[in-house]
DSSP file (Angstrom, degrees, kcal/mol; ACC not computed):
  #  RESIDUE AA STRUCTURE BP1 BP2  ACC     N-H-->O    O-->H-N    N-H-->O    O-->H-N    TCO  KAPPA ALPHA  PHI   PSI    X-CA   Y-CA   Z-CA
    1    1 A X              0   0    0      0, 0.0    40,-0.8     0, 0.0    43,-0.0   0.000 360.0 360.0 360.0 157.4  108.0  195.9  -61.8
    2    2 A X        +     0   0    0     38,-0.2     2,-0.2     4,-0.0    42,-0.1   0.604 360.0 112.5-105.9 -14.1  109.1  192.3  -61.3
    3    3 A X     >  -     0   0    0      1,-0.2     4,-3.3     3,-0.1     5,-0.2  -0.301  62.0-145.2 -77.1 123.6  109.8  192.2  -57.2
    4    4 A X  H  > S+     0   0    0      1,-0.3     4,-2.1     2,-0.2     5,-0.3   0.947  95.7  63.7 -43.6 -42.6  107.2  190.0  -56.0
    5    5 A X  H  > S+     0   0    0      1,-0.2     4,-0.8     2,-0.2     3,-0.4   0.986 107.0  44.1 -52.4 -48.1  107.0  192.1  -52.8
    6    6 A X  H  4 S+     0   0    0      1,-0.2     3,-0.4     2,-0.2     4,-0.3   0.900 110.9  54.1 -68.8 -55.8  106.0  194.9  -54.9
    7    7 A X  H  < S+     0   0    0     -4,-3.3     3,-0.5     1,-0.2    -1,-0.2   0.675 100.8  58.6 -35.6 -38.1  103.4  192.9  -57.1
    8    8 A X  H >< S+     0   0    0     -4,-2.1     3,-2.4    -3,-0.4     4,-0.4   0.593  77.4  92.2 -72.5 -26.6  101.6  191.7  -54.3
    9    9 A X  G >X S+     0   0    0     -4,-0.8     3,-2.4    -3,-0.4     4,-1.9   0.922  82.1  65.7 -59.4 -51.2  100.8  195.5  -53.0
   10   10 A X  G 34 S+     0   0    0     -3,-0.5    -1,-0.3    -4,-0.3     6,-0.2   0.830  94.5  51.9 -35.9 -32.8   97.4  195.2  -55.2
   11   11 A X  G <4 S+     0   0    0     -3,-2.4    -1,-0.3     1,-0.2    -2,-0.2   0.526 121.9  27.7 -96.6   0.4   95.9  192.8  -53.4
   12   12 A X  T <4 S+     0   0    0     -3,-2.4     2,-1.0    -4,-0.4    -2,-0.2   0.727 123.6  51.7-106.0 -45.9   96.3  194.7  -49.8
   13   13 A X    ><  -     0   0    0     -4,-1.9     3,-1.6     1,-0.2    -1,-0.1  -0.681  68.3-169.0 -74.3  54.9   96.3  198.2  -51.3
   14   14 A X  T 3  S+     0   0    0     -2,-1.0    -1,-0.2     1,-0.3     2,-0.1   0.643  82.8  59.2 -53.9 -38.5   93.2  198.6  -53.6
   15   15 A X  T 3  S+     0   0    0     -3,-0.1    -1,-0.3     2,-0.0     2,-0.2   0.045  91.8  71.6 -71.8   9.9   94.7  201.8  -54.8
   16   16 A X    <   +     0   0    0     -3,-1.6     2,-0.4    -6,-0.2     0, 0.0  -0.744  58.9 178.8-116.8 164.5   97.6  200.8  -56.1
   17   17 A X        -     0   0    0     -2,-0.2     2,-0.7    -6,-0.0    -2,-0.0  -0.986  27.1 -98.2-166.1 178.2   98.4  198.8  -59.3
   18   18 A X        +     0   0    0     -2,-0.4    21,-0.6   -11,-0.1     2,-0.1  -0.771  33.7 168.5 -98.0  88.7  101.2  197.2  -61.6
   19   19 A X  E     +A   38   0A   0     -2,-0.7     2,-0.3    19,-0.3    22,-0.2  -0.358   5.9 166.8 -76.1 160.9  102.6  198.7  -64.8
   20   20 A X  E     -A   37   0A   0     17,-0.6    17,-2.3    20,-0.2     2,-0.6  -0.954  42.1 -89.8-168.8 168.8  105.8  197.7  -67.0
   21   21 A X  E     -A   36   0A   0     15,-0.3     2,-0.8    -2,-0.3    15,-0.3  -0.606  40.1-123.2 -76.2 118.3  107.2  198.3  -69.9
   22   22 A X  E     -     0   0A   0     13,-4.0    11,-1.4    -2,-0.6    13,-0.5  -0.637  33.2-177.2-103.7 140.0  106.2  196.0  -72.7
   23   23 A X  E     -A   32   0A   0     -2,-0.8     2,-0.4     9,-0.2     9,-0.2  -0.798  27.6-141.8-110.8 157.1  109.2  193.8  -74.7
   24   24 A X  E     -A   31   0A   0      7,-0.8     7,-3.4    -2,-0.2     2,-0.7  -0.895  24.4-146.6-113.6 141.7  109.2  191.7  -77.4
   25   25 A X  E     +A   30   0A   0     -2,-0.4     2,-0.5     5,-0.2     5,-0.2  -0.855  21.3 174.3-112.9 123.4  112.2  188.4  -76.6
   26   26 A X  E >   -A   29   0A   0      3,-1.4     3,-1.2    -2,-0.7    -2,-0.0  -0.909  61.5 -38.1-127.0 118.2  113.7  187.2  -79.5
   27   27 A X  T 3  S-     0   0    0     -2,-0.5    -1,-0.1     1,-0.3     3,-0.1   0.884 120.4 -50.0  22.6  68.2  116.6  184.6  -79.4
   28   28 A X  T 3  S+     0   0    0      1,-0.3    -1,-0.3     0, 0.0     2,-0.2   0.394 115.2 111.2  74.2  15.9  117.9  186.2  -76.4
   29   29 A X  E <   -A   26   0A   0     -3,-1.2    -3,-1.4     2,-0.0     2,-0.5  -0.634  60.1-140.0-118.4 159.0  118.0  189.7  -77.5
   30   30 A X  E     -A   25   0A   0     -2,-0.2     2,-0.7    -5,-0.2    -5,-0.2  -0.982  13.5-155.0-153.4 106.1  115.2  192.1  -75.5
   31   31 A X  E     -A   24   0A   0     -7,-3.4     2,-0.8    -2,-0.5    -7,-0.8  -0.850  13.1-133.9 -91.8 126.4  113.3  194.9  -77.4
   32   32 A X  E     -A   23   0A   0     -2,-0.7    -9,-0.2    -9,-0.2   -10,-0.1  -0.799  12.8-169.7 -82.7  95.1  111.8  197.8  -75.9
   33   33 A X  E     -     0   0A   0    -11,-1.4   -10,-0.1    -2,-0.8    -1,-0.1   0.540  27.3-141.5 -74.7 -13.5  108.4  198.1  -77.3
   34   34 A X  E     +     0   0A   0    -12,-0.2     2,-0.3     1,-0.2   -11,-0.1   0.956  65.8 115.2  35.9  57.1  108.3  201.9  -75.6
   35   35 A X  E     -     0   0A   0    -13,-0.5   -13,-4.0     2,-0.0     2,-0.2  -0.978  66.2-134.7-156.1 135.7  104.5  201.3  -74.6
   36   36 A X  E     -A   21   0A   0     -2,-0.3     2,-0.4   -15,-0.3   -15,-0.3  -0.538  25.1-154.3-114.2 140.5  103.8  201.1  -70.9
   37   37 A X  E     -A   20   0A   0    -17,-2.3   -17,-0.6    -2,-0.2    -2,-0.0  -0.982  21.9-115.3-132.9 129.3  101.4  198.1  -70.0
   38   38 A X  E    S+A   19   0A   0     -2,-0.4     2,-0.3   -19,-0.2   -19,-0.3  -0.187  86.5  53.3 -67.7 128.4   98.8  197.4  -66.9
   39   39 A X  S    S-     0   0    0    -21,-0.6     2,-0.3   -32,-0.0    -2,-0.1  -0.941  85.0 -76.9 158.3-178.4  100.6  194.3  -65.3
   40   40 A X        -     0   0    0     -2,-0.3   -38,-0.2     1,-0.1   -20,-0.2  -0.870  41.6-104.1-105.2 159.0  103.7  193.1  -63.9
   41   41 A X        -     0   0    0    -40,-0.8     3,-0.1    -2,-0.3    -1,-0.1   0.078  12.9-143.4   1.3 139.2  106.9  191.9  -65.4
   42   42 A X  S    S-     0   0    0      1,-0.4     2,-0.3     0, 0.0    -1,-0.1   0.756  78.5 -15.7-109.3 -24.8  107.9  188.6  -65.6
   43   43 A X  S    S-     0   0    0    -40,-0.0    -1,-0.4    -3,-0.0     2,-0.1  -0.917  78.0 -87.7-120.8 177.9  111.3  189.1  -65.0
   44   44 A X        -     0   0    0     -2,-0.3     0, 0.0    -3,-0.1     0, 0.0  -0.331  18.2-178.3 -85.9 149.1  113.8  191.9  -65.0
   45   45 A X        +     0   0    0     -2,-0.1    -1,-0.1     2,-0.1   -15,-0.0  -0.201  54.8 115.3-138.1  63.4  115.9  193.3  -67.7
   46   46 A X  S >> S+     0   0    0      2,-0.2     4,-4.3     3,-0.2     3,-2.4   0.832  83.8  55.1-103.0 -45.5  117.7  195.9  -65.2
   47   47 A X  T 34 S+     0   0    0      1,-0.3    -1,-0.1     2,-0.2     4,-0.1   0.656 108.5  44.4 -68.3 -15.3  120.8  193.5  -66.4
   48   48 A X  T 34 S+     0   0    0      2,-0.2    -1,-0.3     3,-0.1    -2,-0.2   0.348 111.7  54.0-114.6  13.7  120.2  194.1  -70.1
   49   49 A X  T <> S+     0   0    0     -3,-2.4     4,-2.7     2,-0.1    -2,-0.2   0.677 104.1  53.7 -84.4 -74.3  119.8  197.8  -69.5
   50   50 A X  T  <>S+     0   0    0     -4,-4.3     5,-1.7     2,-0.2    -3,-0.2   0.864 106.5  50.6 -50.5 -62.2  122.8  197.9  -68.0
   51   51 A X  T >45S+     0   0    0      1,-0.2     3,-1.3     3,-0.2    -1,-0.2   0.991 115.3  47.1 -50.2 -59.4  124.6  196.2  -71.1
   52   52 A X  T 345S+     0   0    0      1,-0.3    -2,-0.2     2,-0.1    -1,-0.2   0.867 103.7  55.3 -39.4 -48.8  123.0  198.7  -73.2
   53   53 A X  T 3<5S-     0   0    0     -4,-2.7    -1,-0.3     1,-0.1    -2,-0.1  -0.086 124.1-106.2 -85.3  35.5  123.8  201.8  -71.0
   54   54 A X  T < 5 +     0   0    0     -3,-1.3    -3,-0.2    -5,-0.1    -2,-0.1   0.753  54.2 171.9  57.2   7.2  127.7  200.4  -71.5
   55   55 A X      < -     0   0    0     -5,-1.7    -1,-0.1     2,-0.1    42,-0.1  -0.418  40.7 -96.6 -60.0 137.0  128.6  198.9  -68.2
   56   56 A X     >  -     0   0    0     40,-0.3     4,-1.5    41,-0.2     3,-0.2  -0.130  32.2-111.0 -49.6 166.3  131.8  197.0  -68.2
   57   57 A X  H  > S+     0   0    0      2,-0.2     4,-2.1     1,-0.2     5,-0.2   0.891 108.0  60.1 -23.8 -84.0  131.9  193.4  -68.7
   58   58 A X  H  4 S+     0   0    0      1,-0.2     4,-0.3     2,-0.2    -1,-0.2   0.517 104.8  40.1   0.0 -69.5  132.8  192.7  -65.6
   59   59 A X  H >> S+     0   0    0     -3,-0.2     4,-2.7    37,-0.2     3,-2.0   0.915 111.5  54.8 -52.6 -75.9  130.4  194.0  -63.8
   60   60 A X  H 3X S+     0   0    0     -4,-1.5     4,-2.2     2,-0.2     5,-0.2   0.808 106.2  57.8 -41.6 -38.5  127.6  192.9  -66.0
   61   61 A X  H 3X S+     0   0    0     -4,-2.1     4,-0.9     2,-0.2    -1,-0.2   0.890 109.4  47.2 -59.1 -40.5  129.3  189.0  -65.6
   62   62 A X  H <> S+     0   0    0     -3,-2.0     4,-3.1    -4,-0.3     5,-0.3   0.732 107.2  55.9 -89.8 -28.0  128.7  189.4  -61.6
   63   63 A X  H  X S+     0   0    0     -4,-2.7     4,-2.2     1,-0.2    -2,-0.2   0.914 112.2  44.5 -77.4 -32.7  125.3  190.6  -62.2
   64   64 A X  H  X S+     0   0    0     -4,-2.2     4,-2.5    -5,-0.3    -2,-0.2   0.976 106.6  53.7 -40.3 -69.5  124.7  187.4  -64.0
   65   65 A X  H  X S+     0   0    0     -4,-0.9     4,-1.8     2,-0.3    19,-0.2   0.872 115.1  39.6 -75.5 -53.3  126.1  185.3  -61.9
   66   66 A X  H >X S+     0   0    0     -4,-3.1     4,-2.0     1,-0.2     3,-1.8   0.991 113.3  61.9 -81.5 -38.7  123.8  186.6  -58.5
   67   67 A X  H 3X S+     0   0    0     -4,-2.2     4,-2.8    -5,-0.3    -2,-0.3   0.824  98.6  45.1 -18.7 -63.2  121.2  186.8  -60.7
   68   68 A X  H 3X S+     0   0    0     -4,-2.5     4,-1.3     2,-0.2    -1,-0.3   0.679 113.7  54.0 -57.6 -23.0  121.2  183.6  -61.4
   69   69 A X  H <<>S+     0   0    0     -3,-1.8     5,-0.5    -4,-1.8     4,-0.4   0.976 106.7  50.1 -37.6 -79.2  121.6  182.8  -57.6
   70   70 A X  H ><5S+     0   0    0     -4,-2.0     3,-2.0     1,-0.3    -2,-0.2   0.829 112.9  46.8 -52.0 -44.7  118.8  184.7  -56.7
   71   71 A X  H 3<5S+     0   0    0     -4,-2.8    -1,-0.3    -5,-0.4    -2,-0.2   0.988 104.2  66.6 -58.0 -53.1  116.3  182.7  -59.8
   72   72 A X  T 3<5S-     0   0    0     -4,-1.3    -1,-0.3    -5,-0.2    -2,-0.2   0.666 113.4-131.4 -56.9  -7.0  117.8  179.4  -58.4
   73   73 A X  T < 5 +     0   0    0     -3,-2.0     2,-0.5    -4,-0.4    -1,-0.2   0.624  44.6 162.9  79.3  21.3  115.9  180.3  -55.7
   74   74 A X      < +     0   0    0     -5,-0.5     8,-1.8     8,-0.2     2,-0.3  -0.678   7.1 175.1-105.1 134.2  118.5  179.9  -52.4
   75   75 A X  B     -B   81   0B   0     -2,-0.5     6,-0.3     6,-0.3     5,-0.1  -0.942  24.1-121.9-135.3 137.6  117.8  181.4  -49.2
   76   76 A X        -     0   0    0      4,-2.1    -1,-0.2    -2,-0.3     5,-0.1   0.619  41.0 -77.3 -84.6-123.9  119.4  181.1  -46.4
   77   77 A X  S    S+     0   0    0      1,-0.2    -1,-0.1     2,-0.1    -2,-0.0   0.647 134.6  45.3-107.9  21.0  118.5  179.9  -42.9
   78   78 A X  S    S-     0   0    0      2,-0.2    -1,-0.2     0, 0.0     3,-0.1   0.481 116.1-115.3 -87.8 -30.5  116.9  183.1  -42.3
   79   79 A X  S    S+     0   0    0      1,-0.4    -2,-0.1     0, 0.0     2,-0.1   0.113  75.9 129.2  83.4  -9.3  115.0  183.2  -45.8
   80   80 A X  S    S-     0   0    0     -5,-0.1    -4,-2.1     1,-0.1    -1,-0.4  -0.249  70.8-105.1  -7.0 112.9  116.8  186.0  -46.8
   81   81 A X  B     -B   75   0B   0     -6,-0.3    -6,-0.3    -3,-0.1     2,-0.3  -0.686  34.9-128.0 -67.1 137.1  118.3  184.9  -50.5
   82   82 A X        -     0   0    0     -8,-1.8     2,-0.5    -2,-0.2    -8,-0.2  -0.614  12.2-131.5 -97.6 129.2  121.5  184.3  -50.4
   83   83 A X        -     0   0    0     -2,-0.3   -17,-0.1   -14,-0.1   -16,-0.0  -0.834  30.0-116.1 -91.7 126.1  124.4  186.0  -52.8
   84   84 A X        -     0   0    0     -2,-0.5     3,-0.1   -19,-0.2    -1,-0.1  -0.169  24.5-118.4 -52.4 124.6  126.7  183.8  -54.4
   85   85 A X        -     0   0    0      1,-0.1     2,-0.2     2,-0.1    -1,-0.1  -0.200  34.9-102.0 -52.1 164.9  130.4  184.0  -53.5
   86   86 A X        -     0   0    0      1,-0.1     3,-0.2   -21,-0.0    -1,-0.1  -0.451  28.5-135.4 -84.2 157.3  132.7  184.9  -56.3
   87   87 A X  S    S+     0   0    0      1,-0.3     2,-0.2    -2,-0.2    -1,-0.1   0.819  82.0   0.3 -67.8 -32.3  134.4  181.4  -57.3
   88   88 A X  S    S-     0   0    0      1,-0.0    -1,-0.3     0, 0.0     3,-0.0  -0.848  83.1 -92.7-173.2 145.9  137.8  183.2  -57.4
   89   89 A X        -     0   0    0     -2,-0.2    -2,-0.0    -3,-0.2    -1,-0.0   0.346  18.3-160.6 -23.7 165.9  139.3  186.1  -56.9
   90   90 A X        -     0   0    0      2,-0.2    -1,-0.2    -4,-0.0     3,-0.1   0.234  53.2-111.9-130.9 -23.9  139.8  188.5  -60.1
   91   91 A X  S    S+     0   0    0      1,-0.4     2,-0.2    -3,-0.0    -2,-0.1   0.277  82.8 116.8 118.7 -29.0  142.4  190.1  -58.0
   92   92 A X        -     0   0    0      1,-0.1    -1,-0.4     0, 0.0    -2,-0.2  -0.521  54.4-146.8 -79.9 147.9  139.9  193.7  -57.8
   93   93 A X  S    S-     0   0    0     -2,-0.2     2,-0.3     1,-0.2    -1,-0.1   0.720  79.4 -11.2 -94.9 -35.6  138.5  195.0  -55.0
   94   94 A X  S    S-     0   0    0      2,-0.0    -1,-0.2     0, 0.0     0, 0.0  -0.703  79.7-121.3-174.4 123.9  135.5  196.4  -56.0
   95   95 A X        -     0   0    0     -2,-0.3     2,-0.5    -3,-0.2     0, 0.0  -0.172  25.8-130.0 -66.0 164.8  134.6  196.9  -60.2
   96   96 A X        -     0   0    0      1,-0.1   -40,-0.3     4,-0.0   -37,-0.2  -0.777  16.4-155.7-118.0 164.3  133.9  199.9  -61.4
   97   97 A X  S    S+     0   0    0     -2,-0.5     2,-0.3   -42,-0.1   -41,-0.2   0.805  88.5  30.3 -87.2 -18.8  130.9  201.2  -63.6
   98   98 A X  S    S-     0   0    0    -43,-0.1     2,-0.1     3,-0.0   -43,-0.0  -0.894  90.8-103.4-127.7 154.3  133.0  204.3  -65.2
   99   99 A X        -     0   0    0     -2,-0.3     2,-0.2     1,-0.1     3,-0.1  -0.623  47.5-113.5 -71.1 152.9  137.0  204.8  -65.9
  100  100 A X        -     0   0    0     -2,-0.1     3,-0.1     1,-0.1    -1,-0.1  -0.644  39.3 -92.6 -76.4 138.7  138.2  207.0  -63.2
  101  101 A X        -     0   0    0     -2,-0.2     2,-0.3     1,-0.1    -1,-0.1  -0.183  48.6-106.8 -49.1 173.6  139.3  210.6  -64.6
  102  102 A X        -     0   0    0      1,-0.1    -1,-0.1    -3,-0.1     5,-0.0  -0.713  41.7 -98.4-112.4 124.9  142.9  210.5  -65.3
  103  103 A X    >>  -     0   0    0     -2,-0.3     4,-1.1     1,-0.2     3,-0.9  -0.198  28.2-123.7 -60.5 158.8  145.2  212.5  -62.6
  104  104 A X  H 3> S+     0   0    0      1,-0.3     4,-3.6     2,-0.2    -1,-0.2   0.898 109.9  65.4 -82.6 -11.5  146.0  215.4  -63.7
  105  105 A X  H 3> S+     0   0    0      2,-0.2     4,-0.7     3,-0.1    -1,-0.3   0.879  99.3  62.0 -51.3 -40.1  149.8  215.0  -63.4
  106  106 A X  H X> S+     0   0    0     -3,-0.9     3,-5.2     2,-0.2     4,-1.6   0.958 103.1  44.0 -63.1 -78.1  149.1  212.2  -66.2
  107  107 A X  H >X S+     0   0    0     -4,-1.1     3,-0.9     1,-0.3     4,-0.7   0.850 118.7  50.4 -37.8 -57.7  147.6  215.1  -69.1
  108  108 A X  H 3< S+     0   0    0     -4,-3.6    -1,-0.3     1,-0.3    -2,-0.2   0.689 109.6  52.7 -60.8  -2.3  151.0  217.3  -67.8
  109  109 A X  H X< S+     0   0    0     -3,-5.2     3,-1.3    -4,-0.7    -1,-0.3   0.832 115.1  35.0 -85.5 -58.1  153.1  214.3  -68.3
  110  110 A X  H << S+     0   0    0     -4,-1.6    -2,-0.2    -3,-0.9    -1,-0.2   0.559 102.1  68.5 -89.6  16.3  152.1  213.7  -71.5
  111  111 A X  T 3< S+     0   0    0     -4,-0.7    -1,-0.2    -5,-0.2    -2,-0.1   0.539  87.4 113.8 -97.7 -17.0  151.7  217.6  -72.6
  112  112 A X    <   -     0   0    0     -3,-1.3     3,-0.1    -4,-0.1    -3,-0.1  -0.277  60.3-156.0 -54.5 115.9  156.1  217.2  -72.0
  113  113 A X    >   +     0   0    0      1,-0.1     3,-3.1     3,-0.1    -1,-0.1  -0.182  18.1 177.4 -85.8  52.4  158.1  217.5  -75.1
  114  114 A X  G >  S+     0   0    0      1,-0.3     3,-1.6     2,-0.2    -1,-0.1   0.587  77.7  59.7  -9.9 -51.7  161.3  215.3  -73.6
  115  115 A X  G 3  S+     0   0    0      1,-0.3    -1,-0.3    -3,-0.1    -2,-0.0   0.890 106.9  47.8 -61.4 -35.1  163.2  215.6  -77.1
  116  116 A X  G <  S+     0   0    0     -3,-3.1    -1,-0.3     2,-0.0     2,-0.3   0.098 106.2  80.6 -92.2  11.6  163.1  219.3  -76.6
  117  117 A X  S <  S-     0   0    0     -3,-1.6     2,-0.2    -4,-0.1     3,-0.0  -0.677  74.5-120.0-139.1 141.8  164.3  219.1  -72.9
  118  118 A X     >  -     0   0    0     -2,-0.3     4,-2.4     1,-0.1    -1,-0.1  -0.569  29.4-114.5 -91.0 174.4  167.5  218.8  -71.1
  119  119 A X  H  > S+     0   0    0      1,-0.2     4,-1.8     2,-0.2     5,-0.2   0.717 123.4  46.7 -84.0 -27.8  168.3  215.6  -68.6
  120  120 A X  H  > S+     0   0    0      2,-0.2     4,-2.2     3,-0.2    -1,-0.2   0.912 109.2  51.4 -96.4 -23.1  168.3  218.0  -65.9
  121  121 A X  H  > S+     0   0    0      2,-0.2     4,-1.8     1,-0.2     5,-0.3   0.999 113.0  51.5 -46.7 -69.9  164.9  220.0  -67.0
  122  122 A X  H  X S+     0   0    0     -4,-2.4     4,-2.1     1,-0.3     5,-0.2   0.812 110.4  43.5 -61.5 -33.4  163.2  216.6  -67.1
  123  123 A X  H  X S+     0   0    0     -4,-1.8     4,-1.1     1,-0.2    -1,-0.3   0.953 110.2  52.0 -53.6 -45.2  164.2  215.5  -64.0
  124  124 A X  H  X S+     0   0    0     -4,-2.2     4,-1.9    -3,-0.3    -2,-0.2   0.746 107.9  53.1 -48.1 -30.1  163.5  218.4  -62.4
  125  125 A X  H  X S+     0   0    0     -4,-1.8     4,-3.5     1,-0.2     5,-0.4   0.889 113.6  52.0 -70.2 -36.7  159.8  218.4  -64.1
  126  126 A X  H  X S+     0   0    0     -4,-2.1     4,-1.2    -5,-0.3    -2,-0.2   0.853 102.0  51.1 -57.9 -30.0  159.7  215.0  -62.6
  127  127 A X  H  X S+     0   0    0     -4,-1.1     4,-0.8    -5,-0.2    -1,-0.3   0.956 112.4  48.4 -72.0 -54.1  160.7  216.0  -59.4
  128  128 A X  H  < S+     0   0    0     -4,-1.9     4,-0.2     1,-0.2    -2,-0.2   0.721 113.7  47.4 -77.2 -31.0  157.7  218.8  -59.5
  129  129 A X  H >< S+     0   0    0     -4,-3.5     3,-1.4     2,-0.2     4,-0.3   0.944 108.5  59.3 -68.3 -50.9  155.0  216.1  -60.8
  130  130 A X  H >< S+     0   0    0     -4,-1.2     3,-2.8    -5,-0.4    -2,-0.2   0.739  99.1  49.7 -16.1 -64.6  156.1  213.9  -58.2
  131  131 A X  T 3< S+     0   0    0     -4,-0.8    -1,-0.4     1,-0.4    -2,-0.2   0.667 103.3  64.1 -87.0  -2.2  155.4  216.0  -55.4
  132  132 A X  T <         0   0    0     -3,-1.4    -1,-0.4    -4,-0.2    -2,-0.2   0.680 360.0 360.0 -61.5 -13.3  152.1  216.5  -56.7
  133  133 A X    <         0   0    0     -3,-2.8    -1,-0.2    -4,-0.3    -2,-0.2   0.091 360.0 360.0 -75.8 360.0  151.0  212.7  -56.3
């Protein structure tokens, strides 16, 4: 692990100790050596993990971003570290890590053959999705 709190536990705990994972860093790219090592971390790669496993952009951008907060080292007047505000809106409320399933009104929408359909059938199918919403 890399949280200091968590490092420290040897030295009050004799019965505990610090393993990680050992990587090799090579012009900003992070190998996974898949060989478990007596230590700590020297820093996290939760954020390059996270890239791997396919997390949006997004998301991965803001994890940067406090990240880099948190390294810079600012704590507030508590000593708490402090998370950066966003700079500006993106306009989202809160990103997401997966697409949301699709409603299911969408698949029956698009299962519609319309060519094959009268104007008053399709409305009426419209009518029926509708009230499903």
């Amino acid at each position: 692990t890399h949280y200091h709190e968590l490092t420290d536990l040897p030295r009050t705990l004799p019965r505990t100790a610090n393993w990680n994972v050992a990587v090799h860093e090579q012009a900003g790219d992070v190998i996974f050596l898949h060989k478990i090592v007596p230590g700590s971390a020297n820093r996290s790669y939760g954020i390059h993990v996270a890239r791997l496993a396919g997390v949006p952009r997004d998301v991965i951008t803001r994890a940067d971003d406090i990240l880099s907060q948190l390294e810079a080292d600012h704590h507030g007047p508590d000593g708490a570290p402090t998370v950066p505000a966003r700079q500006k809106s993106s306009g989202k409320q809160q990103l997401l890590l997966f697409e949301p399933e699709p409603h299911p009104v969408l698949s029956e929408l698009k299962t519609l053959n319309l060519d094959e359909m009268t104007p008053l059938k399709a409305l009426q199918e419209l009518a029926r999705m509708k009230e499903r919403l």
